[in-house]
C-alpha positions as CSV (number, residue, x, y, z in Angstrom):
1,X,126.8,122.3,79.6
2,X,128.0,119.0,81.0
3,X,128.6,121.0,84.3
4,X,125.3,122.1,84.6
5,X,123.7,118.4,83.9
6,X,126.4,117.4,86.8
7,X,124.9,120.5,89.0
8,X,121.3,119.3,88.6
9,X,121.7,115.8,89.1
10,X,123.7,117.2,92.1
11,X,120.2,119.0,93.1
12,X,118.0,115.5,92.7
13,X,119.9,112.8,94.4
14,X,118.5,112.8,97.9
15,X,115.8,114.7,97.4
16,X,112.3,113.7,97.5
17,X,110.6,113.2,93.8
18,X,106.8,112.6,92.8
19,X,106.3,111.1,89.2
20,X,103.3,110.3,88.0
21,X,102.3,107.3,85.5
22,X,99.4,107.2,83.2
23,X,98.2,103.9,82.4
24,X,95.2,102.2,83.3
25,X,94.2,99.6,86.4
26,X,95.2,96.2,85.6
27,X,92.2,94.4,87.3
28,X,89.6,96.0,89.3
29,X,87.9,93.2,91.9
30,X,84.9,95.1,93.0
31,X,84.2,92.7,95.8
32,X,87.7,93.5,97.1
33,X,87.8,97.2,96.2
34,X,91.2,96.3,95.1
35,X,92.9,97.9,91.6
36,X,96.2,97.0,90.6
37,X,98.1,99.3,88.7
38,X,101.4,100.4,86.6
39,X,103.6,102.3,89.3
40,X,106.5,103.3,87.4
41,X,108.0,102.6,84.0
42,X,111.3,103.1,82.3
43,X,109.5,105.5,79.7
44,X,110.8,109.4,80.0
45,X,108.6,111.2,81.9
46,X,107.1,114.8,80.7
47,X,109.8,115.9,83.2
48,X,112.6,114.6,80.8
49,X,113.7,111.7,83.8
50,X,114.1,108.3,83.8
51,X,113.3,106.0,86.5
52,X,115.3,102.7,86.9
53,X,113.0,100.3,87.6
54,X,115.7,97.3,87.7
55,X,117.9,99.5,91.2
56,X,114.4,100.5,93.4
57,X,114.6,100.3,96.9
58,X,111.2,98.8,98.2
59,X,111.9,96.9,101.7
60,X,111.1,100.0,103.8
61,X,107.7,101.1,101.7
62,X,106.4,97.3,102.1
63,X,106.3,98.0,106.5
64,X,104.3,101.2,105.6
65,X,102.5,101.7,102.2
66,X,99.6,104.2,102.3
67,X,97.5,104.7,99.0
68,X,97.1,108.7,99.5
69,X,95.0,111.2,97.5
70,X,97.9,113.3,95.5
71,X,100.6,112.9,98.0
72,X,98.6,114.4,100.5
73,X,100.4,112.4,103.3
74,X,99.1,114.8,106.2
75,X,95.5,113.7,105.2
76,X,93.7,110.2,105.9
77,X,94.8,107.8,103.5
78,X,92.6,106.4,100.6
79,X,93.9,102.5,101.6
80,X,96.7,100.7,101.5
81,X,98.9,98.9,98.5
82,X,98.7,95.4,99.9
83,X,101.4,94.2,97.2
84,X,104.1,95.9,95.0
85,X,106.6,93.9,92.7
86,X,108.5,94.5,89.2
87,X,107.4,92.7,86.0
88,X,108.7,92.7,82.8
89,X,106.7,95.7,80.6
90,X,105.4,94.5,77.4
91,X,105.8,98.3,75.8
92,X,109.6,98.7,76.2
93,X,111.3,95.0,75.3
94,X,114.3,94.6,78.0
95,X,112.8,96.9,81.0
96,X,110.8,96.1,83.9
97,X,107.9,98.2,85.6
98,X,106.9,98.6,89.2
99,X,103.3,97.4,89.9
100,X,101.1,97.4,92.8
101,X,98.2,96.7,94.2
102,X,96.1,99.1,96.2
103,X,92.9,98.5,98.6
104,X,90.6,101.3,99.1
105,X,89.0,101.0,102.4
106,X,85.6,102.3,101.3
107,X,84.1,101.5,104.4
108,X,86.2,104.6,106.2
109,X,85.3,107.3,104.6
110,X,82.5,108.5,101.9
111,X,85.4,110.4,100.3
112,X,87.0,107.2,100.1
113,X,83.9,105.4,98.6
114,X,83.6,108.1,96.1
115,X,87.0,107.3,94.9
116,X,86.9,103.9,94.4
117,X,83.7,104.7,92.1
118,X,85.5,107.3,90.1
119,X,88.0,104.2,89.6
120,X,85.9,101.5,88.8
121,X,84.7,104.1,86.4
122,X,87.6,104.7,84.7
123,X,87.4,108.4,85.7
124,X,90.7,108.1,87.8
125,X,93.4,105.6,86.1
126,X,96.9,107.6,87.5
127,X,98.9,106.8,90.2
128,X,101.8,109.2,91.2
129,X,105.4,107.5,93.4
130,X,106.6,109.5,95.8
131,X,110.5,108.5,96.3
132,X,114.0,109.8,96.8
133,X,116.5,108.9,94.3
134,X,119.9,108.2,95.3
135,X,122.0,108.1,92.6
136,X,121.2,110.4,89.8
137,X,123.1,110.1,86.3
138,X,122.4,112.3,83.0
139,X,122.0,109.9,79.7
140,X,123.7,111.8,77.0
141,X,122.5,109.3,74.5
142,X,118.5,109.2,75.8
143,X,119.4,113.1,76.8
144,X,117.3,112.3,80.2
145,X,118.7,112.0,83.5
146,X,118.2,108.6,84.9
147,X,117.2,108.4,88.7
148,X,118.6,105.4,89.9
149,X,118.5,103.5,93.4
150,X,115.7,104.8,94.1
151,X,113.7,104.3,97.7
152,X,110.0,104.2,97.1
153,X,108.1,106.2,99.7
154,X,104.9,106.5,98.7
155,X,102.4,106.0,95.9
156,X,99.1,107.8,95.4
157,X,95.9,108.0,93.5
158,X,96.0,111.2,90.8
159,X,94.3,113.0,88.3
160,X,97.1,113.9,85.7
161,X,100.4,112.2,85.8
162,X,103.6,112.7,84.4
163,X,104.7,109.3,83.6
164,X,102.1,108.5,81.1
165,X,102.6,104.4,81.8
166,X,101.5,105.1,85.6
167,X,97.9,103.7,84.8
168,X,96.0,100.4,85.6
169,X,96.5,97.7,84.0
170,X,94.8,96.9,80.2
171,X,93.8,93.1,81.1
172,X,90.0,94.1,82.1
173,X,89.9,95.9,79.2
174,X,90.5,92.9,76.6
175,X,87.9,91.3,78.5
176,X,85.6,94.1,78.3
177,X,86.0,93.9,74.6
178,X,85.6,90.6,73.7
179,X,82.0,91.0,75.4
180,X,81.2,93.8,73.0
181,X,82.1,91.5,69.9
182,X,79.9,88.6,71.3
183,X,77.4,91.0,71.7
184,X,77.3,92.3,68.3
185,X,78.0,88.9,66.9
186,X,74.4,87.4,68.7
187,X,72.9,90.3,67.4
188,X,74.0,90.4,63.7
189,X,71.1,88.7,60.9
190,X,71.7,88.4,57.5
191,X,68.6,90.3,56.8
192,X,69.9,93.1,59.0
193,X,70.7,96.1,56.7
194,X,73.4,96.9,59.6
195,X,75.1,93.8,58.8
196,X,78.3,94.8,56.7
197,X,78.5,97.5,59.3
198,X,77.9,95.4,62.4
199,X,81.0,93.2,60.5
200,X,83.2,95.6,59.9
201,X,83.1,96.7,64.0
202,X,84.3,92.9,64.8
203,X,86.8,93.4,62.6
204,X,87.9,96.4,64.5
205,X,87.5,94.3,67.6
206,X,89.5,91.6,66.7
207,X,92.7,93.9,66.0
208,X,92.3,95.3,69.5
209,X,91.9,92.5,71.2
210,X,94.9,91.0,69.1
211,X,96.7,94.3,70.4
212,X,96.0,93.9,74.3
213,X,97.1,90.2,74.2
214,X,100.5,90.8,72.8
């Protein structure tokens, strides 16, 4: 057994390796066309791999960073990531996640355009990394192998992922909520038959809001 783990991490160092994350944009500026979104997270991927997001290698991806439709890198790009960094991940104490932010040039192409709708939408929340792992170790305890060192090459928009942390980011999504709870809240009368109901929803509200702002 052990020498079969040590065979296939043998087989993934070096070699290129798309992961996808599922999480949603961060912020969406409309006015920018910008999203920001999760890249990568330490979480095990429906692969059974780790990422380590504390080793990546990002220096040669920030001289080139196309935003590509499902890592179709002989195809016009969608835009560009105009910013990647790591930040500490508020689901998994300890660990960091990769985040970036991507510019659709919706100008270029009505392809393009139509993508950046389905985003704004919420239709399209996945990103995929394209990278090559150099260093590739198998976690007996986690029973995962961990990519490690890790040179980013290129990140693109997707429908299904496999990291399901790859999404955009949640902090739209509090505000979006609060807004529903001031709505119902101006709307609400004593006489209202819907009251207790109307009630009860805030309620419901106010523990997902208290969730997104932990």
């Amino acid at each position: 057994m052990i020498k079969e783990f040590q065979q296939k991490a043998l087989e993934m160092t070096g070699k290129r390796i798309d992961i996808d994350v599922t999480a949603k944009s961060v912020t969406i500026d409309e006015n920018k066309h910008t999203a920001t979104f999760v890249m990568s997270t330490a979480r095990i991927d429906r692969h059974g791999d780790i990422v380590d997001q504390d080793s990546w290698i990002l220096e040669h991806f920030a001289k080139n960073a196309p935003l590509f439709w499902g890592h179709r890198s002989n195809d016009f790009p969608l835009g560009k990531w105009t910013k990647v960094w790591l930040e500490a991940d508020p689901e998994l104490p300890g660990e960091q996640m990769l985040v970036g932010t991507a510019e659709f040039a919706v100008d270029v192409h009505p392809d393009i355009a139509r993508a950046w709708a389905h985003v704004v939408r919420g239709d399209l929340n996945m990103v995929s990394v394209g990278f090559i792992p150099h260093v590739v170790e198998y976690d007996e305890a986690k029973d995962a192998f961990v990519l490690k060192s890790c040179e980013l090459m290129e990140c693109s928009l997707v429908g299904i992922g496999a990291n399901r942390g790859a999404l955009v980011k949640d902090a739209d999504i509090k505000d979006k909520l609060i807004e529903v709870k001031k709505d119902i809240e101006d709307n609400i009368q004593e006489t209202d038959p819907s009251a207790i109901r109307k009630r009860n929803a805030i309620t419901l509200l106010n523990k997902a809001i208290r969730q997104y702002t932990k």
